[in-house]
C-alpha positions as CSV (number, residue, x, y, z in Angstrom):
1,X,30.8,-50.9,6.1
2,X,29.6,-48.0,8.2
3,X,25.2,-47.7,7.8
4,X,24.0,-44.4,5.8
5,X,22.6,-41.5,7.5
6,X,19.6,-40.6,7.8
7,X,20.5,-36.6,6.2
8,X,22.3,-38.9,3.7
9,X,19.3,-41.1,3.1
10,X,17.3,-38.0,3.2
11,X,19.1,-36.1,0.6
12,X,19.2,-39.5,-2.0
13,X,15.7,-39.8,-1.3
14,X,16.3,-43.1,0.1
15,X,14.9,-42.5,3.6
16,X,12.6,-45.3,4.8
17,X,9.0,-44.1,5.0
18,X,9.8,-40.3,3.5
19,X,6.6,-38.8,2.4
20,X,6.0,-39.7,-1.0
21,X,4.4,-37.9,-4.4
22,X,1.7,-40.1,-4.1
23,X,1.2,-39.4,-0.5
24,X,1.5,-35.4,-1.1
25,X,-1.0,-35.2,-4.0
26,X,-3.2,-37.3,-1.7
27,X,-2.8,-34.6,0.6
28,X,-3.4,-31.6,-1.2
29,X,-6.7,-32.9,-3.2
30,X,-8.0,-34.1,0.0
31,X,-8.0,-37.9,-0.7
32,X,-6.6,-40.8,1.1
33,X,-3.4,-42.0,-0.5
34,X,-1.0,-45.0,0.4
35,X,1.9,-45.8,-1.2
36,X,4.6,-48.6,-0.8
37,X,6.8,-46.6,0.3
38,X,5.3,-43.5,2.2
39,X,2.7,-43.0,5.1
40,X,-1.4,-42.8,4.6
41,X,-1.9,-38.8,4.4
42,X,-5.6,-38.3,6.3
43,X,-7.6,-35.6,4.0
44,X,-7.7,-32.5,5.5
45,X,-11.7,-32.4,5.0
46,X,-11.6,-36.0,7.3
47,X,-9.6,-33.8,10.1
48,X,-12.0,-30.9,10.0
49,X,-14.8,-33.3,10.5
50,X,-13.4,-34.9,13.4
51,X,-13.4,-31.6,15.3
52,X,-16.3,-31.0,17.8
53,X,-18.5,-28.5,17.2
54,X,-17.3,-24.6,18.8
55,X,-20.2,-24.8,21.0
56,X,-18.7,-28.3,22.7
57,X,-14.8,-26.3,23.3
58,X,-14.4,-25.8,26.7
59,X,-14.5,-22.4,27.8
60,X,-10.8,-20.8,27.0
61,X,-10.0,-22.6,24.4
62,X,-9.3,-20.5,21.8
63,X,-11.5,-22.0,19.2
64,X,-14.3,-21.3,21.2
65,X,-14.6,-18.2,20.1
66,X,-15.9,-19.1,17.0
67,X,-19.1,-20.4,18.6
68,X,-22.4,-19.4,17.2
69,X,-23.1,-18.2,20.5
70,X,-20.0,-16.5,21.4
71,X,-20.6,-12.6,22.3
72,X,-16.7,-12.4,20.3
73,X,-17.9,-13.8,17.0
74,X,-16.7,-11.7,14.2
75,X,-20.4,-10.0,12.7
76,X,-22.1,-10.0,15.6
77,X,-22.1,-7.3,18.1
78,X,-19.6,-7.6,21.0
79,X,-21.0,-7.7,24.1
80,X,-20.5,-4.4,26.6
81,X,-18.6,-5.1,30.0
82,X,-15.4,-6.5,28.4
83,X,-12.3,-6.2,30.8
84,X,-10.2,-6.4,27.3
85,X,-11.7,-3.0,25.5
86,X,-11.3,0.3,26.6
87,X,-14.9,1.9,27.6
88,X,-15.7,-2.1,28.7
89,X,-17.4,-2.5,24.9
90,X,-15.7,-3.9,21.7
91,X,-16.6,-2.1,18.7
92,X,-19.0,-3.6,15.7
93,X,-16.8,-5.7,14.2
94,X,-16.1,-5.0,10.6
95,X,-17.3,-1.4,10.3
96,X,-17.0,-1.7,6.4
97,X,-16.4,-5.1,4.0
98,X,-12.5,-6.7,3.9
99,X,-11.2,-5.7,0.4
100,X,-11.6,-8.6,-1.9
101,X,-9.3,-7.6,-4.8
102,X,-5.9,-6.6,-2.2
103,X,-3.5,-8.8,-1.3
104,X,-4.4,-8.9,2.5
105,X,-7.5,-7.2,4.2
106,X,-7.4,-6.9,7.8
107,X,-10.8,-6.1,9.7
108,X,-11.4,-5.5,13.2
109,X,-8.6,-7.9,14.5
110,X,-8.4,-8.2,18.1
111,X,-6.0,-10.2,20.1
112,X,-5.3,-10.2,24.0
113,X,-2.8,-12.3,26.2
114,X,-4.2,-12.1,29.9
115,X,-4.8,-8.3,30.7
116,X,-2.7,-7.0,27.6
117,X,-4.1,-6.3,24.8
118,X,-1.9,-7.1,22.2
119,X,-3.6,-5.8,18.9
120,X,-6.8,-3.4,19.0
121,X,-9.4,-3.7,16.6
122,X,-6.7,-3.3,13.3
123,X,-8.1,-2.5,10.4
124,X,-5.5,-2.6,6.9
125,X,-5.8,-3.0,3.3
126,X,-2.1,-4.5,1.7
127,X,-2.4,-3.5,-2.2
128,X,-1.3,-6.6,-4.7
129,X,2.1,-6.1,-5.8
130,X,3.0,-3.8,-3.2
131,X,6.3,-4.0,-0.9
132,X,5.0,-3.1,2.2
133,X,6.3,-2.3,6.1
134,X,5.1,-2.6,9.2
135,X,6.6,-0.5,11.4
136,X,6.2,0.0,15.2
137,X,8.0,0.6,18.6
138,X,8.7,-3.0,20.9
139,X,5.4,-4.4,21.7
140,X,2.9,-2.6,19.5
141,X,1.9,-5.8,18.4
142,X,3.4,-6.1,14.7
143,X,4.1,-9.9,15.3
144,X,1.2,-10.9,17.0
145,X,-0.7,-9.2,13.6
146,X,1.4,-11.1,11.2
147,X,1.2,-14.0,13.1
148,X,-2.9,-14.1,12.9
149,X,-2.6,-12.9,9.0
150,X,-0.4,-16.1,8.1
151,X,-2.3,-18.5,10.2
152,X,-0.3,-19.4,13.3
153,X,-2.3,-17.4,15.7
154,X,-5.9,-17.5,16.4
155,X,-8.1,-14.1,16.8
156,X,-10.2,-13.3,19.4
157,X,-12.0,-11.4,16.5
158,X,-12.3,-10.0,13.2
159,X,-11.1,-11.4,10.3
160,X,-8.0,-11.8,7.4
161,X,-8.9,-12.3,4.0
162,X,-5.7,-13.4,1.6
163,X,-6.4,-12.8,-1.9
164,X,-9.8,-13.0,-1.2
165,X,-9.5,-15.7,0.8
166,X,-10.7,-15.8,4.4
167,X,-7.8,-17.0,7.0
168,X,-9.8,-19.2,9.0
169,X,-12.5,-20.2,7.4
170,X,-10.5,-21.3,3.8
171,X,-7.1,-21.5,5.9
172,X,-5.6,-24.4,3.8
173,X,-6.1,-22.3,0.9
174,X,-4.7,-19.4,1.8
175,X,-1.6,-21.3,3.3
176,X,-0.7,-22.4,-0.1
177,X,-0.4,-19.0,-1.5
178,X,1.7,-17.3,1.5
179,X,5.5,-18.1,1.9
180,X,6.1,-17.3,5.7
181,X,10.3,-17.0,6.8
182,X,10.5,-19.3,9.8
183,X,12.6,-17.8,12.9
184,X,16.0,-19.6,13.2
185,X,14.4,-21.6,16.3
186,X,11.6,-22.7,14.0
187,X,13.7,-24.8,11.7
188,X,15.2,-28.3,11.4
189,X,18.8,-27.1,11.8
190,X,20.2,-30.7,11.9
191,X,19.3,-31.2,8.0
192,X,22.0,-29.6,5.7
193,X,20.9,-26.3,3.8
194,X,19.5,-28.6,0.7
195,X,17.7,-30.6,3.1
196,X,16.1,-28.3,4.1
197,X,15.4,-26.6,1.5
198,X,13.9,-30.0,0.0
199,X,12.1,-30.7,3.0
200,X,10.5,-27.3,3.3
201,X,9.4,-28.0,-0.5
202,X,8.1,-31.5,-0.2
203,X,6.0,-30.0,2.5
204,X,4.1,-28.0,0.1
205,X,3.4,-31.2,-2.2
206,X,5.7,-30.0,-4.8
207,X,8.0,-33.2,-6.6
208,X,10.8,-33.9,-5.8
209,X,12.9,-33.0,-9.0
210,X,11.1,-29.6,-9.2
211,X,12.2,-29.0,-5.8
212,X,15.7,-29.5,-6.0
213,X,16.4,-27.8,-9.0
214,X,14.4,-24.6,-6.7
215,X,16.5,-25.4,-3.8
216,X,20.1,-25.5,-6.3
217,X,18.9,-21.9,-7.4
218,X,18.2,-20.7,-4.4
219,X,20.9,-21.9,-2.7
220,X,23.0,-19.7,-5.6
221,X,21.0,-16.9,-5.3
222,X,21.3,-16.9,-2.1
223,X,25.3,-16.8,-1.6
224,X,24.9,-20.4,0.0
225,X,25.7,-23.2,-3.0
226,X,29.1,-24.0,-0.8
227,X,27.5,-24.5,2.0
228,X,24.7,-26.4,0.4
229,X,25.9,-29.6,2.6
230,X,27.1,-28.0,5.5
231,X,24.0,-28.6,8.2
232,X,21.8,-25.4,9.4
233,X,23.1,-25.6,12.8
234,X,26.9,-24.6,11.8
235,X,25.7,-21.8,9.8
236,X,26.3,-18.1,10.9
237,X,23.4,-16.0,11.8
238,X,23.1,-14.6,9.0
239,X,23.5,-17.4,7.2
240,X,20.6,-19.1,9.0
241,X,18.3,-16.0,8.3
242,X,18.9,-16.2,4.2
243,X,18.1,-20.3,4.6
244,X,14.9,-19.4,6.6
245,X,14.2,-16.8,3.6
246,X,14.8,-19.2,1.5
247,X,12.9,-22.0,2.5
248,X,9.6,-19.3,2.5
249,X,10.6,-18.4,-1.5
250,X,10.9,-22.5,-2.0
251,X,6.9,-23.1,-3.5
252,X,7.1,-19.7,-5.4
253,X,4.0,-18.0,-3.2
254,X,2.3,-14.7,-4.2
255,X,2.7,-12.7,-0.9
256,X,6.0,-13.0,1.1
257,X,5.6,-12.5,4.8
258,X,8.9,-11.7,6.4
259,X,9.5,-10.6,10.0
260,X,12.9,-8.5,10.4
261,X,14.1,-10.3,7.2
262,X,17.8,-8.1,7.6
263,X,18.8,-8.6,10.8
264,X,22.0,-10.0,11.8
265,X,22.8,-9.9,7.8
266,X,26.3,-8.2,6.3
267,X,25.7,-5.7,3.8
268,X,26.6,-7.7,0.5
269,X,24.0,-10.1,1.6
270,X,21.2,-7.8,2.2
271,X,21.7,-6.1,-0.9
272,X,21.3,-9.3,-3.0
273,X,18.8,-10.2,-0.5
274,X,17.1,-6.6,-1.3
275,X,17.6,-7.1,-5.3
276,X,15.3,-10.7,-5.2
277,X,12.4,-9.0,-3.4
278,X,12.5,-5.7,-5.0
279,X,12.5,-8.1,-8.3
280,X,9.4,-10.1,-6.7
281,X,7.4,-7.6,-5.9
282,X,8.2,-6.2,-9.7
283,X,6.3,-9.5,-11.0
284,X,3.5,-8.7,-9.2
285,X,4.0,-10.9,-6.0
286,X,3.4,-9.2,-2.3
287,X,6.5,-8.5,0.4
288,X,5.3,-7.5,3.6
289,X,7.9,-6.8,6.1
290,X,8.3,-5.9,10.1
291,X,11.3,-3.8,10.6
292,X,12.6,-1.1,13.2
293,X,14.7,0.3,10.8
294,X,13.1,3.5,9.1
295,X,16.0,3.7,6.6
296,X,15.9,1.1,5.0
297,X,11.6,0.7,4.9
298,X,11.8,4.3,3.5
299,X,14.4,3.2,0.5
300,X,12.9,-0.2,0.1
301,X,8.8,-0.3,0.1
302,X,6.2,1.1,-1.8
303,X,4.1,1.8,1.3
304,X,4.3,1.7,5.0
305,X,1.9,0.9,8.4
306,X,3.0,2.8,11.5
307,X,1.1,0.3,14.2
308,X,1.1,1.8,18.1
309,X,-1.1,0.3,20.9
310,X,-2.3,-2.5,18.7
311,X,-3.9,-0.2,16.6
312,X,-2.9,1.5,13.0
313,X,-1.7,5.2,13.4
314,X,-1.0,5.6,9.7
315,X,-0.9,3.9,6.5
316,X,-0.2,4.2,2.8
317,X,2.6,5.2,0.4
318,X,5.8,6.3,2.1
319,X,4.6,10.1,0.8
320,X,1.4,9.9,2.1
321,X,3.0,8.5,5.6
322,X,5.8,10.8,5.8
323,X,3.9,13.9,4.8
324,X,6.9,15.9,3.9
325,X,9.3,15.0,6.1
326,X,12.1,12.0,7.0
327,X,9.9,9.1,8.1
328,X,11.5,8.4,11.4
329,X,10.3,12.2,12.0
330,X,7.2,11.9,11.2
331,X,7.3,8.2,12.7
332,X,8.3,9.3,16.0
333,X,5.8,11.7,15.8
334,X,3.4,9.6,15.2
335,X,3.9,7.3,18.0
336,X,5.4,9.5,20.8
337,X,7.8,8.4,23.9
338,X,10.6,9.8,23.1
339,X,12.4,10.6,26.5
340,X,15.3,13.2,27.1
341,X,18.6,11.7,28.8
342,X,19.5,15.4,29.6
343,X,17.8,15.0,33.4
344,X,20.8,12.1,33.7
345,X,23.3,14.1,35.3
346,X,25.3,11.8,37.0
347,X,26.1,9.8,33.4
348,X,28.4,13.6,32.7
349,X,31.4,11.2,30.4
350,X,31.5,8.8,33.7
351,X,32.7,8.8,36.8
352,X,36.0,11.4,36.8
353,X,36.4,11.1,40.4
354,X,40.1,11.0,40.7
355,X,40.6,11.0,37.3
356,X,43.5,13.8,36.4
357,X,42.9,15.3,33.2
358,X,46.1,15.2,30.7
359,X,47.9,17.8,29.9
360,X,47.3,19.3,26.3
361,X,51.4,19.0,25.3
362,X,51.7,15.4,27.0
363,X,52.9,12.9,23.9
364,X,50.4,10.3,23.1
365,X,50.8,6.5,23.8
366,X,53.3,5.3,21.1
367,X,54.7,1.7,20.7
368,X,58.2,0.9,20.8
369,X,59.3,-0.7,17.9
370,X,61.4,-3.7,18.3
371,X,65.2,-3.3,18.3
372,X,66.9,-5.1,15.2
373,X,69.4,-8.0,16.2
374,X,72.9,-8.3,15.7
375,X,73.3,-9.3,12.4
376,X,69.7,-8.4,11.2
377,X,68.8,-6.5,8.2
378,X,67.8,-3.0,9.3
């Protein structure tokens, strides 16, 4: 008789040493906890002990920059000379306090990769219950920002405060109340779309019964209950971006942090897709989204960011942003580079050379029909 799977094993719950209740609550109240059939979780406390001080990091690694002594620490003043900071001097950072009652308050958040400075000293309140866009062209450094909000990216300075909740230094926290969408490449896609789902739920210490039942509804809501077994890697692109959405909606967090949440869906899809986050943000949970389409930022959110440079050009309601006019008007405006093809003279339809232009009474292209056979009906 042929042995069980492991994705079978998984999705019976039957999988040797799956991480159990037991073993989950140990982790999320910070105490050891061993059970017969699940791993020792180490409390996260214990971990953070066992880190050397900031001063001890060698120099380049990027917690080093939380140092006491570290010219980049955020409150102190940054020290002049800089290669990374126009002028060669960093600003004060946090020219006025983070925002304790919005959802996310961005102050004086600088990152750099090499010579490129990839975000600029970005400074940005997110209101609670808000559905908000970032918007910018390629490279203004919209990931990088959502990236150090949510806790995947280290800043070289300034702070993120989640629900009054500092990023860094309470970063446990403010992971358990932020639902991030993976990128396709981020994902298990050899575990079936319940799998996943359960996986992505277990992960947040949530038991297993609650999390199934979550994962069924999604999984409905979602346009995906028939393909509920099939695994993540024979899913269509679009397919694979609702399970990654899904998977962030799994734990039920109070901001949603979504990069490009629509691309590469069909319409039907991003309209139901549309409905459950317009109906999210109605109960007073957060959606911030990265998008380079102006259309549908403009129809769907309650209030936009235009970033450029690293830096914020604009932000607050769409009226207040758009000041009158369409917001890819005023957007382009805004952020400037907008080049004229007209000096491209040789593009002129293509290449005609030889090319005989048709005559206006010649009879189009037609196909001949097939003759009916002997015998045939006609």
């Amino acid at each position: 008789m042929p042995t069980m799977t492991e994705e079978a094993q998984f999705a019976q719950g039957t999988l040797p040493n799956e991480p159990n209740q037991e073993a989950y609550d140990g982790f999320v109240n910070g105490s050891t906890g061993e059970s017969a059939g699940g791993p020792s979780v180490r409390p996260l406390d214990d971990l953070d002990a066992q880190r050397p001080a900031a001063a001890n990091y060698p120099a380049g690694n990027p917690y080093a920059s939380y140092a006491s002594d570290n010219p980049y620490q955020p409150g102190n003043d940054f020290a002049t000379g800089n290669p990374y900071q126009p002028d060669n001097a960093y600003p004060v950072a946090n020219p006025y306090p983070p925002d304790a009652n919005a959802a996310v308050s961005i102050r004086g958040l600088f990152k750099h990769f090499g010579n490129k400075i990839a975000v600029n000293g970005l400074a940005l309140d997110i209101p609670i219950g808000s559905f908000y866009g970032l918007v910018g062209p390629n490279g203004a450094g919209k990931t990088t920002t959502l990236n150090m909000v949510t806790g995947l990216l280290v800043p070289d300075a300034g702070n993120a405060m989640i629900l009054g909740h500092d990023v860094w230094s309470d970063v446990n926290h403010a992971k358990r109340i932020i639902g991030v969408m993976p990128q396709p490449d981020q994902i298990f896609d050899r575990l079936t779309g319940m799998q996943l789902l359960i996986y992505a739920g277990m992960l947040r210490g949530m038991a297993r019964a609650e999390v199934t039942q979550r994962a069924g509804d999604l999984l409905t809501a979602f346009d995906l209950a028939d393909a509920a077994n099939t695994i993540v890697s024979d899913y269509s692109a679009g397919m694979t971006k609702k399970i990654c959405l899904a998977s962030a909606m799994i734990h039920s967090p109070r901001i949603l942090v979504l990069d490009e949440p629509f691309e590469s869906v069909d319409p039907v899809s991003s309209a139901n897709l549309k409905d459950i986050l317009v109906e999210y943000a109605q109960t007073g949970g957060t959606v911030i989204i990265s998008s380079h389409v102006m259309a549908l930022v403009e129809r769907m959110c309650t209030h936009v960011a235009v970033i450029n440079q690293g830096q914020v050009c604009a932000a607050g309601t769409i009226a207040q942003v758009a000041a009158g006019e369409d917001l890819e008007d005023r957007f382009l405006q805004l952020v400037g580079g907008r080049h004229s093809a007209a000096h491209l003279a040789w593009l002129n339809g293509g290449d005609t050379a030889g090319v005989q232009p048709q005559s206006a009474d010649a009879r189009p292209f037609a196909p001949q029909q097939p003759q009916a056979q002997d015998g045939g009906s006609q």
